[in-house]
N, CA, C and O atoms as a Tinker XYZ file with bonds, in Angstrom:
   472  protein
     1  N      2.793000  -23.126000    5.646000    73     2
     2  CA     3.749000  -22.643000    4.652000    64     1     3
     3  C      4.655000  -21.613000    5.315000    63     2     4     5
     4  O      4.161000  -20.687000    5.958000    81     3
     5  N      6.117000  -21.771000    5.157000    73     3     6
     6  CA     7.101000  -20.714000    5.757000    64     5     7
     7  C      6.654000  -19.257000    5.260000    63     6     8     9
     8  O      6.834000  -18.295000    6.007000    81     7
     9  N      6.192000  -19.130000    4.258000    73     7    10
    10  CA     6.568000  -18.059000    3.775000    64     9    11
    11  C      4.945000  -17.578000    3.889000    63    10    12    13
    12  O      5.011000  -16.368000    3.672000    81    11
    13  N      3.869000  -17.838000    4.065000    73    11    14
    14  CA     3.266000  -17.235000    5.076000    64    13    15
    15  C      3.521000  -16.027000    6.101000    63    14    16    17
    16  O      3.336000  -14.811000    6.137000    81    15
    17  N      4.133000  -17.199000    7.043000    73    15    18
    18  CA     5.181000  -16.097000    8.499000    64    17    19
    19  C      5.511000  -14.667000    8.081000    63    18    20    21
    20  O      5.223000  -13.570000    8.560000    81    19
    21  N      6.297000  -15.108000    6.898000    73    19    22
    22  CA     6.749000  -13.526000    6.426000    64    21    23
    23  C      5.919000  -12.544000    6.051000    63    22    24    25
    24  O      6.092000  -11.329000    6.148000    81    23
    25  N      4.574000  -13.421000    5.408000    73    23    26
    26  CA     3.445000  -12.132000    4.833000    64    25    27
    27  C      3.622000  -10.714000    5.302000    63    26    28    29
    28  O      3.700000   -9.812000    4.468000    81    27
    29  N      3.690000  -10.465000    6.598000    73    27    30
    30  CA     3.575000   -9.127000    7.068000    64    29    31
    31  C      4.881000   -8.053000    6.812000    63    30    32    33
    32  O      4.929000   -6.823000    6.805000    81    31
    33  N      5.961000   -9.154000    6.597000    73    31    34
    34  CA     7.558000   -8.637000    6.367000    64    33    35
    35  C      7.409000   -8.148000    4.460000    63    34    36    37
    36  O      8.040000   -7.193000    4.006000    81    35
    37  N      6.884000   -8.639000    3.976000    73    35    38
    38  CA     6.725000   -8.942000    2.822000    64    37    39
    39  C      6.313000   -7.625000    2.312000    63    38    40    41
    40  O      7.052000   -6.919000    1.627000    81    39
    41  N      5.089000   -7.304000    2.667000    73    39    42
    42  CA     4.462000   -6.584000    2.745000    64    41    43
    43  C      4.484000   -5.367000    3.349000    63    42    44    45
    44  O      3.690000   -4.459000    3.102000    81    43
    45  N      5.258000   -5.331000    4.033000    73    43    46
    46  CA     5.811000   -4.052000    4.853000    64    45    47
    47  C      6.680000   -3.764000    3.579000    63    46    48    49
    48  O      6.155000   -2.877000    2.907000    81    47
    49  N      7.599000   -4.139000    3.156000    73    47    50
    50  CA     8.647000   -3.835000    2.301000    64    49    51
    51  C      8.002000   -3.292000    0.931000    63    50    52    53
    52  O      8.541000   -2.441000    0.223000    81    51
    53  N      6.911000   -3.840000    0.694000    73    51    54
    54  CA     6.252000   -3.439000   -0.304000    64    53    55
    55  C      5.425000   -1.759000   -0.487000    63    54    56    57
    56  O      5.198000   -0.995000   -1.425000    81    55
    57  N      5.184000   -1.772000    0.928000    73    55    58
    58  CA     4.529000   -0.282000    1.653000    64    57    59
    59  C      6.105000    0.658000    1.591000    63    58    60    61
    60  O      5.836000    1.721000    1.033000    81    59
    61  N      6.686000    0.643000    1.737000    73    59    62
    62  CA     8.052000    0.844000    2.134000    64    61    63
    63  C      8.381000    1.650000    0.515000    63    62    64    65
    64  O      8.574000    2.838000    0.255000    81    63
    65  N      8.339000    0.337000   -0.440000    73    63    66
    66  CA     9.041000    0.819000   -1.679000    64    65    67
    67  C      7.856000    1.644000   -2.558000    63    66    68    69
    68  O      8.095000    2.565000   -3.339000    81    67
    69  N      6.727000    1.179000   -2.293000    73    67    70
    70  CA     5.691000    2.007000   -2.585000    64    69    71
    71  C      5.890000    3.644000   -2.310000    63    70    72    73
    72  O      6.259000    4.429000   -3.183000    81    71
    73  N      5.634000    3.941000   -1.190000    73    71    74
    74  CA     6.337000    5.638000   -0.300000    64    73    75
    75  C      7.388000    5.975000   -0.991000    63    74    76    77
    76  O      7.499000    7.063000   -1.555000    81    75
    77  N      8.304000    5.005000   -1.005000    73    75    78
    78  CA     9.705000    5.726000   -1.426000    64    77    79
    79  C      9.330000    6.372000   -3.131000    63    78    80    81
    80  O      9.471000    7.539000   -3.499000    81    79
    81  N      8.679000    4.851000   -4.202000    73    79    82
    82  CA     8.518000    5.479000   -5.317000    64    81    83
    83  C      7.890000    7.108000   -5.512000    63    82    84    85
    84  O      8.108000    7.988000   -6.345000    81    83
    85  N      7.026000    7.018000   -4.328000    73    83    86
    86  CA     5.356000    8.106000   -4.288000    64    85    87
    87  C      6.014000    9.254000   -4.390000    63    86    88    89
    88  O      5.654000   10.192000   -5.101000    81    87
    89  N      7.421000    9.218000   -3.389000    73    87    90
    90  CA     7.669000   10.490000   -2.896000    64    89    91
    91  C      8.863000   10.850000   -3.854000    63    90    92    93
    92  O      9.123000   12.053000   -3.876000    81    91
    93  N      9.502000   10.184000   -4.510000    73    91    94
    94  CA    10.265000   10.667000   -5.708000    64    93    95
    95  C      9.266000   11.079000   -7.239000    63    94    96    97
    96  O      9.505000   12.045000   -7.963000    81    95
    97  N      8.275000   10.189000   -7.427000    73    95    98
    98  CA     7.569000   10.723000   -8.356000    64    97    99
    99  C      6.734000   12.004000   -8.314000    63    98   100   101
   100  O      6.192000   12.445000   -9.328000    81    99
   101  N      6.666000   12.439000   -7.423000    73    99   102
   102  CA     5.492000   13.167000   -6.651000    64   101   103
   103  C      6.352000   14.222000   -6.181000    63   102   104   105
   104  O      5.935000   15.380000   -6.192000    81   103
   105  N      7.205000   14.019000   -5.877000    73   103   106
   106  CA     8.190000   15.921000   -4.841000    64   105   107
   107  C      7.644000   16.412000   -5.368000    63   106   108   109
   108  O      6.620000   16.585000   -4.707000    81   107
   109  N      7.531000   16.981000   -6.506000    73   107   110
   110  CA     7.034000   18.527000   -6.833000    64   109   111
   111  C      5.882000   18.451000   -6.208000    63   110   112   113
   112  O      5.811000   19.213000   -5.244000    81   111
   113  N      5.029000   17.857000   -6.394000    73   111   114
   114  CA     3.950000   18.148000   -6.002000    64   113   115
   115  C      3.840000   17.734000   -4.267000    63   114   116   117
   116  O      2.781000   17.358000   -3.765000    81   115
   117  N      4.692000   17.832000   -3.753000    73   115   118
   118  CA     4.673000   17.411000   -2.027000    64   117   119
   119  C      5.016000   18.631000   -2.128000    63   118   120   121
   120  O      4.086000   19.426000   -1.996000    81   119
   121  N      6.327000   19.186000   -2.371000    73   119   122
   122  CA     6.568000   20.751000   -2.095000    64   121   123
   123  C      5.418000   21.770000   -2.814000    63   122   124   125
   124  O      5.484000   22.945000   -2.455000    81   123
   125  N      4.607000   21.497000   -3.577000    73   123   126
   126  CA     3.789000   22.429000   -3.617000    64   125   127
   127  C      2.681000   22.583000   -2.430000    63   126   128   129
   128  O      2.148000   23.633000   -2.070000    81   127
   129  N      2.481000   21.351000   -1.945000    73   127   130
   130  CA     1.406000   20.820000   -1.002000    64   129   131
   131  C      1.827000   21.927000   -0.072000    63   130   132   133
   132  O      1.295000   23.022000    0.106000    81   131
   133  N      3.182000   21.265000    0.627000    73   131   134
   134  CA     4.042000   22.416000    1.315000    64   133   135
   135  C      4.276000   23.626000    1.798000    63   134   136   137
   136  O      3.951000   24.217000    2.828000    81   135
   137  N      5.274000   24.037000    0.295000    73   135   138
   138  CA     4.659000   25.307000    0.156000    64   137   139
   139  C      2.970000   26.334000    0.207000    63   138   140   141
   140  O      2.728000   27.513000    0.462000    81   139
   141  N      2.103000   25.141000   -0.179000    73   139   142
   142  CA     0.399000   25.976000    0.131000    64   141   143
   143  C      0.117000   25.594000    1.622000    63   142   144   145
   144  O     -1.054000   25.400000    1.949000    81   143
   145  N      1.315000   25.451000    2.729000    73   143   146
   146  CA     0.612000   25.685000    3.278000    64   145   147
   147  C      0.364000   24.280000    4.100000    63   146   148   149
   148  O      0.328000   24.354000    5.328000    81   147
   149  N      0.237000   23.343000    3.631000    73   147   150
   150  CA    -0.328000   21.888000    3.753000    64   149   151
   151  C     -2.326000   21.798000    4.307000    63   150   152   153
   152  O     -3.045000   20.889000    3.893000    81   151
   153  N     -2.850000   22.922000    5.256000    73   151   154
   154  CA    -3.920000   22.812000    5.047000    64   153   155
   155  C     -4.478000   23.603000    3.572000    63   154   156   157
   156  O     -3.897000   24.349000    2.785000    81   155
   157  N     -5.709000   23.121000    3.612000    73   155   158
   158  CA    -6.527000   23.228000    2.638000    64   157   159
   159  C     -5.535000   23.166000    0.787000    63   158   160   161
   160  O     -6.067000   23.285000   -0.317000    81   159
   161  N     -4.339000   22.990000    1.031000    73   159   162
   162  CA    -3.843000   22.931000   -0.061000    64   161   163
   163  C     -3.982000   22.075000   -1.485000    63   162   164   165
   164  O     -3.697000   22.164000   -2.679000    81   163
   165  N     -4.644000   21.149000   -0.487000    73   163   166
   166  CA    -5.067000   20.076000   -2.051000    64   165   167
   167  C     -6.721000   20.349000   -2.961000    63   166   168   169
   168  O     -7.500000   19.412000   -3.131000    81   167
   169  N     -6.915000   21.289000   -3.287000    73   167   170
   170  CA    -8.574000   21.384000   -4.113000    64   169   171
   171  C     -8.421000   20.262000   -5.537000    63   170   172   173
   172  O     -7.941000   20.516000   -6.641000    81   171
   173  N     -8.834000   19.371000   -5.186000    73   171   174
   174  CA    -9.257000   17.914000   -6.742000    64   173   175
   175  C     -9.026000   19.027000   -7.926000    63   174   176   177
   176  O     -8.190000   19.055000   -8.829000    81   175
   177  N    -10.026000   19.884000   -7.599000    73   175   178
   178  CA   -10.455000   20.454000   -9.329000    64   177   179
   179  C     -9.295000   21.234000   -9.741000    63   178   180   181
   180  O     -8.998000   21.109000  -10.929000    81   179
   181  N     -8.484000   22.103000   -8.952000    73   179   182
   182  CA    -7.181000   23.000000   -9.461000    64   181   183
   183  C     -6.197000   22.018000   -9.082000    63   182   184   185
   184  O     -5.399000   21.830000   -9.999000    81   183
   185  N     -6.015000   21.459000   -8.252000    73   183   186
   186  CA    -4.020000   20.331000   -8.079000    64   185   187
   187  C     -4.831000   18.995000   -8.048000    63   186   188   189
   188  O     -5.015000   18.346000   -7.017000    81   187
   189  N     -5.320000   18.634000   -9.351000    73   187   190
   190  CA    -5.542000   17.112000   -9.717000    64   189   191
   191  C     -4.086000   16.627000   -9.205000    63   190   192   193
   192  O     -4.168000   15.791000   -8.305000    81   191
   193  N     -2.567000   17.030000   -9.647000    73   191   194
   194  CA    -1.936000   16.115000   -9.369000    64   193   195
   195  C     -1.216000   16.080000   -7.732000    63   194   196   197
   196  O     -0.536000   15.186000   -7.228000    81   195
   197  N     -1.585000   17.200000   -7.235000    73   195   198
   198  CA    -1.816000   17.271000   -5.684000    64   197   199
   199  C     -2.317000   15.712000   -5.044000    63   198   200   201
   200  O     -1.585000   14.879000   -4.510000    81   199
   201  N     -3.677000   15.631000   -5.266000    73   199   202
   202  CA    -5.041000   15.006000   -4.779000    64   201   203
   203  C     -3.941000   14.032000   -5.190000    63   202   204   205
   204  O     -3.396000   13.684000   -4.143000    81   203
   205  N     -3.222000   13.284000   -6.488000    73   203   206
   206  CA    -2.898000   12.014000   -7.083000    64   205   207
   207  C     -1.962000   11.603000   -6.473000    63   206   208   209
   208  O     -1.891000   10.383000   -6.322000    81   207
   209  N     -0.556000   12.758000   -5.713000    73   207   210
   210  CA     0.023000   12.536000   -4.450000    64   209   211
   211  C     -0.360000   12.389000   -3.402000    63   210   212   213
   212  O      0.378000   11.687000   -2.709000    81   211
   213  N     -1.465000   12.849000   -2.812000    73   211   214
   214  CA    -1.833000   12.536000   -1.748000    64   213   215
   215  C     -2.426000   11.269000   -1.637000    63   214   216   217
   216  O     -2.168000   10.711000   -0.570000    81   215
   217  N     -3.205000   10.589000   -2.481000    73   215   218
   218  CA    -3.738000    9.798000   -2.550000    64   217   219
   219  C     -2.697000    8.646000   -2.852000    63   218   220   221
   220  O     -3.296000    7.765000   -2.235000    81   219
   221  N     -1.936000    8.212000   -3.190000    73   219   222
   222  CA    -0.645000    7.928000   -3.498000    64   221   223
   223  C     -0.014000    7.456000   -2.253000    63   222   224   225
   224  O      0.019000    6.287000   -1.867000    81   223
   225  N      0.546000    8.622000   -1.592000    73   223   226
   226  CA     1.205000    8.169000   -0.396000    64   225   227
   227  C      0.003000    8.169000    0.678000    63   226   228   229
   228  O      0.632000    8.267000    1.732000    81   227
   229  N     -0.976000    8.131000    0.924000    73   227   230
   230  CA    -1.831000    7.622000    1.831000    64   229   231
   231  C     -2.145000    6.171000    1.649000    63   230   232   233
   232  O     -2.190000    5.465000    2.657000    81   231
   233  N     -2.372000    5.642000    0.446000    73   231   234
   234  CA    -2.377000    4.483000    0.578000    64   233   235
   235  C     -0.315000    3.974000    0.695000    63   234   236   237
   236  O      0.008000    2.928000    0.133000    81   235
   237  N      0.067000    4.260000    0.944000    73   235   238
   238  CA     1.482000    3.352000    1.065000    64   237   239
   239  C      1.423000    3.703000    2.711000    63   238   240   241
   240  O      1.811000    2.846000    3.505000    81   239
   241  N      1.034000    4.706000    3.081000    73   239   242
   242  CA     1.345000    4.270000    4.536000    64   241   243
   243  C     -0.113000    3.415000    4.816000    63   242   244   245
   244  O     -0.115000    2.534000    5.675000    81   243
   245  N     -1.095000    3.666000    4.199000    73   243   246
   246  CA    -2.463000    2.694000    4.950000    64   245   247
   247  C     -1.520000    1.022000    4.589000    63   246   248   249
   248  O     -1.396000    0.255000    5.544000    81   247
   249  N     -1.229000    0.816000    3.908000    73   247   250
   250  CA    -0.632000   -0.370000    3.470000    64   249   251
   251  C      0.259000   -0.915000    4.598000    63   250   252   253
   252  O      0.128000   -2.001000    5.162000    81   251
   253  N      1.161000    0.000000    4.823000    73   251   254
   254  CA     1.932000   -0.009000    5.646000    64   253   255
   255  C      1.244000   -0.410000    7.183000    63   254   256   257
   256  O      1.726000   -1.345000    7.822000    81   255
   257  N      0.370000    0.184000    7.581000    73   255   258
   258  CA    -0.119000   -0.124000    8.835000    64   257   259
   259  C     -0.738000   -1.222000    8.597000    63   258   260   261
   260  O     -0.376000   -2.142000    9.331000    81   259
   261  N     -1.964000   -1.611000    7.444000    73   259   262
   262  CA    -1.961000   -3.370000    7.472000    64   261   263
   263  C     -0.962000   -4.314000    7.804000    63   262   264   265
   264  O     -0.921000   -5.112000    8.740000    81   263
   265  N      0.069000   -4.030000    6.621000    73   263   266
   266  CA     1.047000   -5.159000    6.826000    64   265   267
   267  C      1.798000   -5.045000    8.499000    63   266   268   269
   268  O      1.966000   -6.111000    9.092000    81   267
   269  N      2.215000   -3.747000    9.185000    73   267   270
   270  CA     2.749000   -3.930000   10.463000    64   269   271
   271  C      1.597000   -4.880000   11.521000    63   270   272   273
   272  O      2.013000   -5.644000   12.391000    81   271
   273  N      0.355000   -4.689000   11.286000    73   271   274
   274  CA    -0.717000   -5.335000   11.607000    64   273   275
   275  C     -0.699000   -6.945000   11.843000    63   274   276   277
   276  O     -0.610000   -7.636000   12.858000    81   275
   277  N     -0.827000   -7.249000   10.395000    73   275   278
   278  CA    -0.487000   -8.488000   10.254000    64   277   279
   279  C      1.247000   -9.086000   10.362000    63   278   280   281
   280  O      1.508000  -10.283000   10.244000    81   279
   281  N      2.102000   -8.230000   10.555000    73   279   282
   282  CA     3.341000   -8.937000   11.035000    64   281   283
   283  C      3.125000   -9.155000   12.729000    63   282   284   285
   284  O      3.910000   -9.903000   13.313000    81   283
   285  N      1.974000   -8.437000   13.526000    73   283   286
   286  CA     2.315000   -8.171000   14.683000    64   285   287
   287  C      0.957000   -9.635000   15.164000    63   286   288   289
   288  O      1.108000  -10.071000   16.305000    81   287
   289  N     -0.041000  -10.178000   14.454000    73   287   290
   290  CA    -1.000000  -11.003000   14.553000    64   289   291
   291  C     -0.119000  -11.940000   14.247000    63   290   292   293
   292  O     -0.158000  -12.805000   15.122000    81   291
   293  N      0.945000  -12.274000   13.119000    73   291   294
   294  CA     1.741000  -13.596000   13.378000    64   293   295
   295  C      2.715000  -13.814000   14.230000    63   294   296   297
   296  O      2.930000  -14.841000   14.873000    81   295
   297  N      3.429000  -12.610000   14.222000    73   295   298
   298  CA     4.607000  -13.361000   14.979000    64   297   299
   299  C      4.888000  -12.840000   16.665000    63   298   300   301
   300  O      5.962000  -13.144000   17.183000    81   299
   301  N      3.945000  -12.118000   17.386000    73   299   302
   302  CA     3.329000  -11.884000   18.343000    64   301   303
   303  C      2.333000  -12.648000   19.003000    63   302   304   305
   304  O      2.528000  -13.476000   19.894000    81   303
   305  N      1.529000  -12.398000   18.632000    73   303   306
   306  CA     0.474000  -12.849000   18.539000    64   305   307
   307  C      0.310000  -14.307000   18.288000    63   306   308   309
   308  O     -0.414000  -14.886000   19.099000    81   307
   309  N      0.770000  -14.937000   17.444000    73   307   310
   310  CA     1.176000  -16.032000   17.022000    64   309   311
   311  C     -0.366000  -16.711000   16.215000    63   310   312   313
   312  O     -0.655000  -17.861000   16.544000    81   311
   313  N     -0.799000  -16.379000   15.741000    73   311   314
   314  CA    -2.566000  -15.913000   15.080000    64   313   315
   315  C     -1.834000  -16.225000   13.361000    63   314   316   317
   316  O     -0.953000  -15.598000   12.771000    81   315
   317  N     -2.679000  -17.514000   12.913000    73   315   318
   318  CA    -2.521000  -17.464000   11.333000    64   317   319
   319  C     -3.710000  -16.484000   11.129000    63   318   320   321
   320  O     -4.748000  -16.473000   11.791000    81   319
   321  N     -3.359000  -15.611000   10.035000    73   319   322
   322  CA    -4.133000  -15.098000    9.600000    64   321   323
   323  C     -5.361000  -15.782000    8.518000    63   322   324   325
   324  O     -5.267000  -16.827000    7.875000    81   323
   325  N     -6.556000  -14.780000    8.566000    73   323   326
   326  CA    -7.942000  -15.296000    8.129000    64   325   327
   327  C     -7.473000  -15.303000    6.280000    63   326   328   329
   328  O     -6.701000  -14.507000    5.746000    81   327
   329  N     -8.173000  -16.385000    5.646000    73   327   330
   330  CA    -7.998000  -16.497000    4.948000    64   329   331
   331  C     -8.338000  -14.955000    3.725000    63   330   332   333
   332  O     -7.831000  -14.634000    2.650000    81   331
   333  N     -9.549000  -14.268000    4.688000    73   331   334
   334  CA   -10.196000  -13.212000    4.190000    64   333   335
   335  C     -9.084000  -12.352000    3.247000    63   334   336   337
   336  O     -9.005000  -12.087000    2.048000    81   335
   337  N     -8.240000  -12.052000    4.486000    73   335   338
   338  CA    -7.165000  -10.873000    4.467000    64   337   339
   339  C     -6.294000  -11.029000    3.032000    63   338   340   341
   340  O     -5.954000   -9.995000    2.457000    81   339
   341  N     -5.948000  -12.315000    2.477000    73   339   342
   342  CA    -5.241000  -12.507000    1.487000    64   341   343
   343  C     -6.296000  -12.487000   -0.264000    63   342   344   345
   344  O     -5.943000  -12.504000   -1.443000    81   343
   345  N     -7.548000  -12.446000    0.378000    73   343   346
   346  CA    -8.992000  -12.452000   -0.448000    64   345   347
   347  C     -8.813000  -10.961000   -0.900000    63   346   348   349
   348  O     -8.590000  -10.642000   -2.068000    81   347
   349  N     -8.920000  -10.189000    0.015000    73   347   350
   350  CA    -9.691000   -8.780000    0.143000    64   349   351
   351  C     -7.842000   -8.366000   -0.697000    63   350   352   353
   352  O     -7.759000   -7.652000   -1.696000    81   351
   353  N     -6.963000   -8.809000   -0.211000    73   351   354
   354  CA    -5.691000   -8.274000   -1.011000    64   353   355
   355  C     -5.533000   -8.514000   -2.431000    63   354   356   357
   356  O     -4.831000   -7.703000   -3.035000    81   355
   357  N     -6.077000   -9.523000   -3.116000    73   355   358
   358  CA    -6.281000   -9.984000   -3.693000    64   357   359
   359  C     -7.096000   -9.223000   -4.732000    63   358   360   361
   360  O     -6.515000   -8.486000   -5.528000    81   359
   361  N     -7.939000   -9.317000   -4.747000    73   359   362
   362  CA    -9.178000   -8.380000   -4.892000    64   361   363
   363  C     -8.662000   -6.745000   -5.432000    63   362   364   365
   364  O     -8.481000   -6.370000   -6.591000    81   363
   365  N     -8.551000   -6.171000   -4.489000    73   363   366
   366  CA    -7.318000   -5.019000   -4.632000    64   365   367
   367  C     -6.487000   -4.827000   -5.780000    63   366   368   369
   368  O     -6.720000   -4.084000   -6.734000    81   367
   369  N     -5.296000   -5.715000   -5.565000    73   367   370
   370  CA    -4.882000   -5.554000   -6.596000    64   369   371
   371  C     -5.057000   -5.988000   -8.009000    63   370   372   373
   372  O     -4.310000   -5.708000   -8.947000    81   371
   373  N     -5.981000   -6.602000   -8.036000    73   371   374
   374  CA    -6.304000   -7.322000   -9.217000    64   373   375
   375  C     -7.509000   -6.205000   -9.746000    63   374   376   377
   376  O     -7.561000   -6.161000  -10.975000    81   375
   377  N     -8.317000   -5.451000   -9.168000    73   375   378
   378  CA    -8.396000   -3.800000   -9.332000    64   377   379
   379  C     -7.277000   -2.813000   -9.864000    63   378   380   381
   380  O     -7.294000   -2.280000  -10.973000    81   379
   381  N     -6.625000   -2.709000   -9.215000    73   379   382
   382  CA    -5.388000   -2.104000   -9.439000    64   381   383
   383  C     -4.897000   -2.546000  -10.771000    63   382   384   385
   384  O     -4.690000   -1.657000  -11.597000    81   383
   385  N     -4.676000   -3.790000  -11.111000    73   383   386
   386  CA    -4.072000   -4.208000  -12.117000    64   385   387
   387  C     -4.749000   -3.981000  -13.258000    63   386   388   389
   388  O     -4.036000   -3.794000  -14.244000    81   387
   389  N     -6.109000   -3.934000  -13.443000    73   387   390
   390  CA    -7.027000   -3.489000  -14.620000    64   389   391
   391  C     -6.843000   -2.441000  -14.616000    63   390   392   393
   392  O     -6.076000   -2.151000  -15.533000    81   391
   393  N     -7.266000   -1.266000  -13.804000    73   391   394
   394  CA    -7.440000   -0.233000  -13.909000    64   393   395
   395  C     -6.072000    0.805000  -14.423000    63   394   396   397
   396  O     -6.149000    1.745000  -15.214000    81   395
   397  N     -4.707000    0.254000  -13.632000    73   395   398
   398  CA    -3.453000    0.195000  -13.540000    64   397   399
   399  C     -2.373000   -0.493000  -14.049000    63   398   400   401
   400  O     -1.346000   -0.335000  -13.390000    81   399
   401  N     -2.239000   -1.538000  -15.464000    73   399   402
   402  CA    -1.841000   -2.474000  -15.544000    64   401   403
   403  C     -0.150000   -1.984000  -15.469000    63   402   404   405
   404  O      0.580000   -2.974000  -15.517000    81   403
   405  N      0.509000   -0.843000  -15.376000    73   403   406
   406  CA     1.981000   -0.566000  -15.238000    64   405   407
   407  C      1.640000    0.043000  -13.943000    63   406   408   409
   408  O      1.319000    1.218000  -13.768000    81   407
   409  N      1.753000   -0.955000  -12.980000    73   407   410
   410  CA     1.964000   -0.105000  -11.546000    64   409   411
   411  C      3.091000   -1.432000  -10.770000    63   410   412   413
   412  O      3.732000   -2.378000  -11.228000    81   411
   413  N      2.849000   -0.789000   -9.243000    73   411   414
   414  CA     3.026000   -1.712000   -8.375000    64   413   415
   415  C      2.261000   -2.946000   -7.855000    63   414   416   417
   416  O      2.776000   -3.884000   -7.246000    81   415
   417  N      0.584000   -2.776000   -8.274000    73   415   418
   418  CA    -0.393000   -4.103000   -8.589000    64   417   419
   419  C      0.099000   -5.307000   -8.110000    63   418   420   421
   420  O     -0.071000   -5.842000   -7.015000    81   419
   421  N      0.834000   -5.714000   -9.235000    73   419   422
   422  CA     1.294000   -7.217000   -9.540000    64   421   423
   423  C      2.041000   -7.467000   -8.182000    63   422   424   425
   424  O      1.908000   -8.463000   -7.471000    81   423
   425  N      2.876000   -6.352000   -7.941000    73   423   426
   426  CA     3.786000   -7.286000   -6.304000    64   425   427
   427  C      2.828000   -7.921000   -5.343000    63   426   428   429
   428  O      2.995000   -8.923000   -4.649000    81   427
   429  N      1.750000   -7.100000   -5.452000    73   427   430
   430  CA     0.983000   -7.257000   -4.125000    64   429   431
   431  C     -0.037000   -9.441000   -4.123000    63   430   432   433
   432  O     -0.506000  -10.278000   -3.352000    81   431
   433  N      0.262000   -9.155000   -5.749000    73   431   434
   434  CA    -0.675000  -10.681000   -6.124000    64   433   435
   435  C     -0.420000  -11.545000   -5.831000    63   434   436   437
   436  O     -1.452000  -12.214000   -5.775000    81   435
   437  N      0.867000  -12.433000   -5.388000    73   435   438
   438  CA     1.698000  -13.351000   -5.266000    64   437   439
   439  C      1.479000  -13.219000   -3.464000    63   438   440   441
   440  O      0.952000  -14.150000   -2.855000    81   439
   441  N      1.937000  -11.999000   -2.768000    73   439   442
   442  CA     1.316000  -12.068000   -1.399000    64   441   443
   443  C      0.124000  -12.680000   -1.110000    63   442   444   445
   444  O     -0.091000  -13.590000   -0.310000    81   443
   445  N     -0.744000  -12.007000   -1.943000    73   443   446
   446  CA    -2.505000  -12.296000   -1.476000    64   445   447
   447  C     -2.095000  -14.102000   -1.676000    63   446   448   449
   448  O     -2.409000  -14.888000   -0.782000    81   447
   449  N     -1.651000  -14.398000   -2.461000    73   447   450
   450  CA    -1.942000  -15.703000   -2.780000    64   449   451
   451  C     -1.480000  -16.566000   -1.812000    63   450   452   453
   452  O     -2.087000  -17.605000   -1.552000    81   451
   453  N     -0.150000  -16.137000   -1.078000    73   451   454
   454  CA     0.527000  -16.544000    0.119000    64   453   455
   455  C     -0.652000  -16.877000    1.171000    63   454   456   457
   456  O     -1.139000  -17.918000    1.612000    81   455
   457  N     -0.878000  -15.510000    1.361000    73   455   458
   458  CA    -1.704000  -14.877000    2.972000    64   457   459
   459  C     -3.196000  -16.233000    2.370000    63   458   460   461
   460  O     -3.822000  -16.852000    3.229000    81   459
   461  N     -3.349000  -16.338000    1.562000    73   459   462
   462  CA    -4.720000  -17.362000    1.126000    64   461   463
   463  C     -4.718000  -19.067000    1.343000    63   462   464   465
   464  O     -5.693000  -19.799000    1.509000    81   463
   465  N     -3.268000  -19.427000    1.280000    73   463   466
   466  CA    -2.875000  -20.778000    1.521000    64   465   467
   467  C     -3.010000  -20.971000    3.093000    63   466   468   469
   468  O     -2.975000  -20.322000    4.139000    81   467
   469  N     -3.136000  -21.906000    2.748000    73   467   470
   470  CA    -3.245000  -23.413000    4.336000    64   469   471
   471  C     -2.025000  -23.272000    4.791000    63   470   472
   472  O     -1.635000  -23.960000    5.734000    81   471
């Protein structure tokens, strides 16, 4: 399937718009991070919405390094990817989507389903 190939392009873009949302929803709370300092600045129990930025944009760049991953196993590499990878994505967001049903979730579902085909 062509659009396979792209999985990793796909998906990069998705890491991409993810960060971008994180870090417009979230400034205040990046400049507070910031401003404290950046170590020890995030405590869960006093900047819950600290921890919810950080956690936030850590997964858009972890995302991000999968998908550069898997762009660099196809079209380098020249390696179809394991069917696993589109499983375990899969999986994920379909987590995400219960737990989350107004998020970014759903983009990621239509990939997994890609990365899962023959």
């Amino acid at each position: 399937m062509k659009l396979k190939k792209h999985s990793g392009v796909m998906l990069t873009w998705t890491a991409v718009i993810h960060t971008v949302v994180g870090i417009i929803v979230y400034w205040e709370q990046i400049i507070d991070i910031a401003n404290g300092g950046f170590i020890n600045a995030i405590e869960p129990q006093l900047h819950a919405n600290r921890a919810a930025a950080f956690w936030f944009l850590l997964f858009g760049l972890l995302l991000f390094m999968l998908a550069r991953l898997m762009s660099w196993l196809i079209q380098v590499m020249g390696v179809d990817l394991p069917k696993f990878v589109g499983v375990h994505l899969l999986v994920l967001s379909l987590i995400g989507v219960l737990l989350l049903p107004v998020s970014g979730f759903w983009l990621v579902i239509p990939q997994a389903v890609i990365v899962m085909r023959k």
